[in-house]
C-alpha positions as CSV (number, residue, x, y, z in Angstrom):
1,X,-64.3,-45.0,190.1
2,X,-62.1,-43.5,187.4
3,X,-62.2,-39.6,186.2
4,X,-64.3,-40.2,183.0
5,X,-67.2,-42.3,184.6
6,X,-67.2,-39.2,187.5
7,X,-67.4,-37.3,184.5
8,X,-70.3,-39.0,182.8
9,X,-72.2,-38.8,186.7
10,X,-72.0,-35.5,186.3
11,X,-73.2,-34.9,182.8
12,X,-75.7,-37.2,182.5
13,X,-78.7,-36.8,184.6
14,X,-82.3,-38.4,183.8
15,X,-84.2,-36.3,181.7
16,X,-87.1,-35.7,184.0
17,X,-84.7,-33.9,186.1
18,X,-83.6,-31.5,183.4
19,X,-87.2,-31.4,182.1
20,X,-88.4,-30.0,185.6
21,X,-86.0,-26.9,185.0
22,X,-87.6,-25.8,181.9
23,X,-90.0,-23.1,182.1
24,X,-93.2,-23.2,180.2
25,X,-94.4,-21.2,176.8
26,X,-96.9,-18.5,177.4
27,X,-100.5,-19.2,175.8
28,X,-99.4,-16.0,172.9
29,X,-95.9,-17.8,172.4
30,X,-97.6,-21.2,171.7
31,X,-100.3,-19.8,169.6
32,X,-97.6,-18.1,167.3
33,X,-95.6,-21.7,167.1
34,X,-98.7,-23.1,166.0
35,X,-99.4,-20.6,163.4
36,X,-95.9,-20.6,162.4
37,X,-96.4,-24.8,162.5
38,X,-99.1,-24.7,159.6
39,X,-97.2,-22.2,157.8
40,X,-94.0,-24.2,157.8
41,X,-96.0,-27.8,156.7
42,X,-97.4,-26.4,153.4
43,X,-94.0,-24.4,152.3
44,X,-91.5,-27.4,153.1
45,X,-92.0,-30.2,151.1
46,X,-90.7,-33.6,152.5
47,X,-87.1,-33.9,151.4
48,X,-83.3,-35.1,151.9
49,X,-81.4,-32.0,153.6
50,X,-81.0,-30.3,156.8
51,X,-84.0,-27.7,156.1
52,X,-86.3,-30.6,155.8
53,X,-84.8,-32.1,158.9
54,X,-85.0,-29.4,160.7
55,X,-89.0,-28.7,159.6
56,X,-89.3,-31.6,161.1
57,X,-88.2,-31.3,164.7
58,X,-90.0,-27.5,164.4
59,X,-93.7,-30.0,163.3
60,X,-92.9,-32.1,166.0
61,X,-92.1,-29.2,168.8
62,X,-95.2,-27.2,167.9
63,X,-97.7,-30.8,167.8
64,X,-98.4,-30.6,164.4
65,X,-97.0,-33.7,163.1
66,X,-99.4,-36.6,162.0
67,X,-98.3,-40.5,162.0
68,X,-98.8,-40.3,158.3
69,X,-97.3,-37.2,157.6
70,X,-94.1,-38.2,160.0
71,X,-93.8,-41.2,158.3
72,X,-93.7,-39.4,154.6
73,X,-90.8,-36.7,155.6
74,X,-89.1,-39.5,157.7
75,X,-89.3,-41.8,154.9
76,X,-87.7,-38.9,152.5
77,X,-85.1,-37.9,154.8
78,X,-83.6,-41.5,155.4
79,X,-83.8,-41.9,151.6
80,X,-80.9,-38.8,150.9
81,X,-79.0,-39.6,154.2
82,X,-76.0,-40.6,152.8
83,X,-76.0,-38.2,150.1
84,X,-76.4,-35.2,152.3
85,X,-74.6,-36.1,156.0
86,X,-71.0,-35.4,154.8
87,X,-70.5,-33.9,157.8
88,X,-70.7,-33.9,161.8
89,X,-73.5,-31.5,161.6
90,X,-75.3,-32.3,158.7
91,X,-75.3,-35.7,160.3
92,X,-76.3,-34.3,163.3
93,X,-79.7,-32.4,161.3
94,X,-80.5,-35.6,159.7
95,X,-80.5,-37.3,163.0
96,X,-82.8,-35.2,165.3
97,X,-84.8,-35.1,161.9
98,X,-85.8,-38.5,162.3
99,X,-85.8,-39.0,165.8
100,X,-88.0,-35.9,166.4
101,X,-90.2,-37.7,163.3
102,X,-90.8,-41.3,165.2
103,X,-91.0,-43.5,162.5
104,X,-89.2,-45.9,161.9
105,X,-85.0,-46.4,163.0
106,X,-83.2,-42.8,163.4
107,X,-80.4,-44.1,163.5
108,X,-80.4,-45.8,159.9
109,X,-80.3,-44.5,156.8
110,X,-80.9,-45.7,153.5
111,X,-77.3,-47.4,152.8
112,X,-75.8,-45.4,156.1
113,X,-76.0,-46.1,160.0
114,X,-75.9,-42.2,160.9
115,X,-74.8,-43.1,164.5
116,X,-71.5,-45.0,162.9
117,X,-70.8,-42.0,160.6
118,X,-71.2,-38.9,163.4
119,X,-69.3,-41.1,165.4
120,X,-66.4,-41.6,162.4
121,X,-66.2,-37.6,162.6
122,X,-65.0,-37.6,166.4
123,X,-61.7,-37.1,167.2
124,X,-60.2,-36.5,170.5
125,X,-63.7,-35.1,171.3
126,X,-64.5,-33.2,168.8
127,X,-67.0,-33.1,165.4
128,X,-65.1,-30.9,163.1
129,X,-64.1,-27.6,163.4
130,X,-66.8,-25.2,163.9
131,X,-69.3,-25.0,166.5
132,X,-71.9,-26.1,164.5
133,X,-70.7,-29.6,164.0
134,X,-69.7,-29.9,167.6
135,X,-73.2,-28.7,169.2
136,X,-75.6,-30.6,166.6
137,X,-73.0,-33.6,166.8
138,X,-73.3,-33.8,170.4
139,X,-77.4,-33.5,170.6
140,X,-77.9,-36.0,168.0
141,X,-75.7,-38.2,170.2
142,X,-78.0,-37.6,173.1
143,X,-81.1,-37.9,170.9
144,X,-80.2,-41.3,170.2
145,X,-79.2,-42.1,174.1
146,X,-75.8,-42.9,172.8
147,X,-74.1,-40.4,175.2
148,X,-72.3,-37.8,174.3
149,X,-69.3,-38.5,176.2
150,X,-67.5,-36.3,178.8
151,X,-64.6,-35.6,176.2
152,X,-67.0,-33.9,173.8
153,X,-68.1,-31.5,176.9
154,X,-64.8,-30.5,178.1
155,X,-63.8,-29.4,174.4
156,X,-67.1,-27.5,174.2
157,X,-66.9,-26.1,178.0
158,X,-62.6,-25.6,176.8
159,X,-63.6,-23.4,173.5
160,X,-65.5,-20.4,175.4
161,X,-63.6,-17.3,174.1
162,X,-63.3,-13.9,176.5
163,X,-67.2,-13.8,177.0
164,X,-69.2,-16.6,175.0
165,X,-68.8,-18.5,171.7
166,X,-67.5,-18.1,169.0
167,X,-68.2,-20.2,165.0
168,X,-64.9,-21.7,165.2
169,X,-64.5,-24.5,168.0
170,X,-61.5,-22.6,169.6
171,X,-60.6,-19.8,171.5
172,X,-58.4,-18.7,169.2
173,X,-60.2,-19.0,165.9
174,X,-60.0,-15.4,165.0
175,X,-63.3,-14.6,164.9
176,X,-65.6,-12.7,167.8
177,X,-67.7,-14.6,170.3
178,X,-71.4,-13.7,168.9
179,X,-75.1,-14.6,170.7
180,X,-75.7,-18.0,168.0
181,X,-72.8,-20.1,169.0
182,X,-73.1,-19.2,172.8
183,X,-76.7,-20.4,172.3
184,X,-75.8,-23.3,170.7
185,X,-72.6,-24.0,173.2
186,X,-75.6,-23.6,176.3
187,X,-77.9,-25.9,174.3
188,X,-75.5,-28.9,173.9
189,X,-74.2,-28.6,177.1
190,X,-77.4,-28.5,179.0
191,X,-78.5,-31.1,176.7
192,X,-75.4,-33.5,177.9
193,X,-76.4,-33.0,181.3
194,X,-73.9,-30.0,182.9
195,X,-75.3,-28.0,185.3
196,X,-76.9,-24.5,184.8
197,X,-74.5,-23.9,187.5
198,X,-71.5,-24.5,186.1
199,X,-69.7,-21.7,186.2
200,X,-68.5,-21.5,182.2
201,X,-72.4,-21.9,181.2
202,X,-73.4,-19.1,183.5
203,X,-70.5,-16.9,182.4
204,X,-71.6,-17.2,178.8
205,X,-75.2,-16.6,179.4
206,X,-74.4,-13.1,181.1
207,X,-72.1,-12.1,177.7
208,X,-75.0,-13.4,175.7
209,X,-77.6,-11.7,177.7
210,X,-75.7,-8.7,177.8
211,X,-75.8,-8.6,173.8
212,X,-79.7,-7.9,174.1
213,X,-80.4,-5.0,171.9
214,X,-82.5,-2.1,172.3
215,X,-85.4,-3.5,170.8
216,X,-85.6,-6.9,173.3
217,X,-84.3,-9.3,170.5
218,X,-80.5,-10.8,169.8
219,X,-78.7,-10.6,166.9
220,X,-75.4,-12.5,165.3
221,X,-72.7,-9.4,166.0
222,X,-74.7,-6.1,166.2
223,X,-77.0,-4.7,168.3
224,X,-79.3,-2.2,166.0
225,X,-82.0,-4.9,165.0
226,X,-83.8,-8.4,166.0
227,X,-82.4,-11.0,164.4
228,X,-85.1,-14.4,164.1
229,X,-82.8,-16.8,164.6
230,X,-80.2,-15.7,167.1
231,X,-83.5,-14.3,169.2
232,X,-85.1,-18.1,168.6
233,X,-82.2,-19.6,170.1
234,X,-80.9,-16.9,173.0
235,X,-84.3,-17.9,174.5
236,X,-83.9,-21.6,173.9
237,X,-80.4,-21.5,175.7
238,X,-82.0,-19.4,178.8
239,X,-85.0,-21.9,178.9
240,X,-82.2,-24.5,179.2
241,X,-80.4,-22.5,182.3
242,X,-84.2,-22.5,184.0
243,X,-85.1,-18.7,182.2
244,X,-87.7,-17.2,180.9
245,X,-87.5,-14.0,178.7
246,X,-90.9,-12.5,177.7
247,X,-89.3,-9.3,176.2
248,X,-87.0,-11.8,174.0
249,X,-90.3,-13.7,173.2
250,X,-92.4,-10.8,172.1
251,X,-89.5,-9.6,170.1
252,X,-89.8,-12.5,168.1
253,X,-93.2,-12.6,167.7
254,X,-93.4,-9.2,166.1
255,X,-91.0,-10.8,163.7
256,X,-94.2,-13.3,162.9
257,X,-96.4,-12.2,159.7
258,X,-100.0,-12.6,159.0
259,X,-99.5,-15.6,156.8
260,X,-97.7,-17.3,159.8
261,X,-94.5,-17.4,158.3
262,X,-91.8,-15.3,160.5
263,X,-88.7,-13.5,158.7
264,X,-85.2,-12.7,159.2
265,X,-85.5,-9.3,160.7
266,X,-88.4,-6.7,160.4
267,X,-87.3,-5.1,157.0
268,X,-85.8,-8.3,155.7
269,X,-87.4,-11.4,154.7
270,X,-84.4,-13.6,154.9
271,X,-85.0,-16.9,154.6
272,X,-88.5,-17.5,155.8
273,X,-87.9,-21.3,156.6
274,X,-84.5,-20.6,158.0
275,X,-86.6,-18.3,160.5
276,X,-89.0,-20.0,161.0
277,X,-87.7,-23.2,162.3
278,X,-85.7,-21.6,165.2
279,X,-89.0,-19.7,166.1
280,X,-91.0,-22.3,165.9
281,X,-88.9,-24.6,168.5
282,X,-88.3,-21.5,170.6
283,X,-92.3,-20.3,170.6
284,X,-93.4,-23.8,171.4
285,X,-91.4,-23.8,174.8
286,X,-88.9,-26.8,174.2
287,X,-85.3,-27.0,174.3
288,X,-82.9,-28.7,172.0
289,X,-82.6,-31.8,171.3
290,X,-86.9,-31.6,171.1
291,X,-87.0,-35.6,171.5
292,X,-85.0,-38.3,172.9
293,X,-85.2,-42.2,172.2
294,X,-85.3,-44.4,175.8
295,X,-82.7,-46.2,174.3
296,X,-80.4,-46.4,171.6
297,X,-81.2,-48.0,168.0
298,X,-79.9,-51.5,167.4
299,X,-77.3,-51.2,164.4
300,X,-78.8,-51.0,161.2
């Protein structure tokens, strides 16, 4: 048996098995996603980009997507594929967009085959240059059971910096590891099978954890606020490593306003959608990528 396919062993274990790890939402922390569910389905219209994509995989998480409804955004999406996946991870948004959406191929496009074109972006194991395009890249791949392979994880395991991740997909990218790439890293790694006890994934969850601020929350480089979206996904990545973090959980909720909608951070609205996507998928109790096809999409 040669290296890679003891590799792809090792990353690739059934999805039951990973599914067992995951802990489940709290009663409150559902109740928010679903309140944050309704809000999100009357303020994002079906479209072609990566917000609609991703209010789609935050409908699906929380169960508030209809056949009919999926069918509309899904229909929308595929339309503007090719116009809007010009790269790995905007390929990658479209992707778990229509997967998470169920209708219809996610793999195609109108006038693209998305699995061709994410896969055009590889080189040498990696989707671009950021950490973005390499984390969405590689759980679109496994959305669509098309791997990803056991290059793509030892670039992602190779690019932790001193304590976690940083947005550059190197250790040397000259900017400072912060709590949303680390998240993201522990997300596409656990999604590509590697073990929450591999030593590089635990070693980043203690620098992430270790970020917490005063308040119970995460933020992107400080530590004198919550932060929506780098809370949403710290307690995504330590539901993937088999965690549960109430504090984090019910700093995010306070983050939730009456009309359902969360925000940024408590004195700044932010983007509303933008935060409330990430809480949504967190809230609900799922981790990244939210669904996965038993098989991957004849070519379009």
């Amino acid at each position: 048996m040669t290296l890679t396919h003891r590799l792809r062993l090792l990353v690739l274990p059934t999805l039951a098995a990973l599914a067992a790890a995951v802990p489940a939402a709290s009663a409150s922390d559902a109740g928010a996603a679903r309140t944050g569910a309704a809000w999100l389905a009357a303020a994002v219209p079906a479209g072609a980009d990566g917000q609609s994509a991703d209010a789609i995989v935050a409908l699906r998480a929380a169960g508030r997507l209809p056949a009919a409804e999926a069918a509309r955004r899904a229909r929308t999406l595929r339309g503007g594929a090719a116009r809007y996946a010009l790269t790995a991870g905007a390929t990658g948004k479209v992707i778990l967009g229509l997967v998470a959406a169920r209708s219809g191929s996610a793999r195609c496009g109108t006038g693209v085959d998305l699995l061709r074109r994410l896969q055009g972006y590889g080189r040498a194991g990696r989707y671009g240059a950021t950490i973005f395009d390499q984390t969405l890249g590689m759980l679109a791949i496994r959305a669509l059971h098309a791997g990803p392979s056991a290059s793509t994880v030892r670039v992602l395991l190779g690019a932790r910096g001193g304590g976690g991740w940083n947005f550059n997909l190197t250790r040397s990218g000259g900017r400072p590891d912060d709590v949303t790439s680390t998240a993201m890293a522990i997300l596409a790694a656990r999604g590509a099978g590697v073990s929450r006890t591999n030593g590089t994934l635990r070693a980043g969850l203690r620098w992430m954890l270790a970020q917490r601020t005063p308040a119970g929350g995460f933020a992107l480089g400080r530590r004198d606020r919550n932060e929506a979206n780098s809370t949403a996904l710290a307690i995504e990545a330590e539901r993937a490593m088999g965690r549960r973090d109430p504090r984090a959980a019910s700093a995010l909720r306070g983050l939730q306003r009456s009309g359902g909608a969360f925000q940024f951070t408590s004195s700044d609205a932010g983007s509303r959608v933008l935060a409330s996507v990430d809480a949504v998928v967190a809230l609900s109790g799922h981790v990244p990528p939210v669904t996965v096809l038993g098989r991957t999409p004849s070519s379009c």
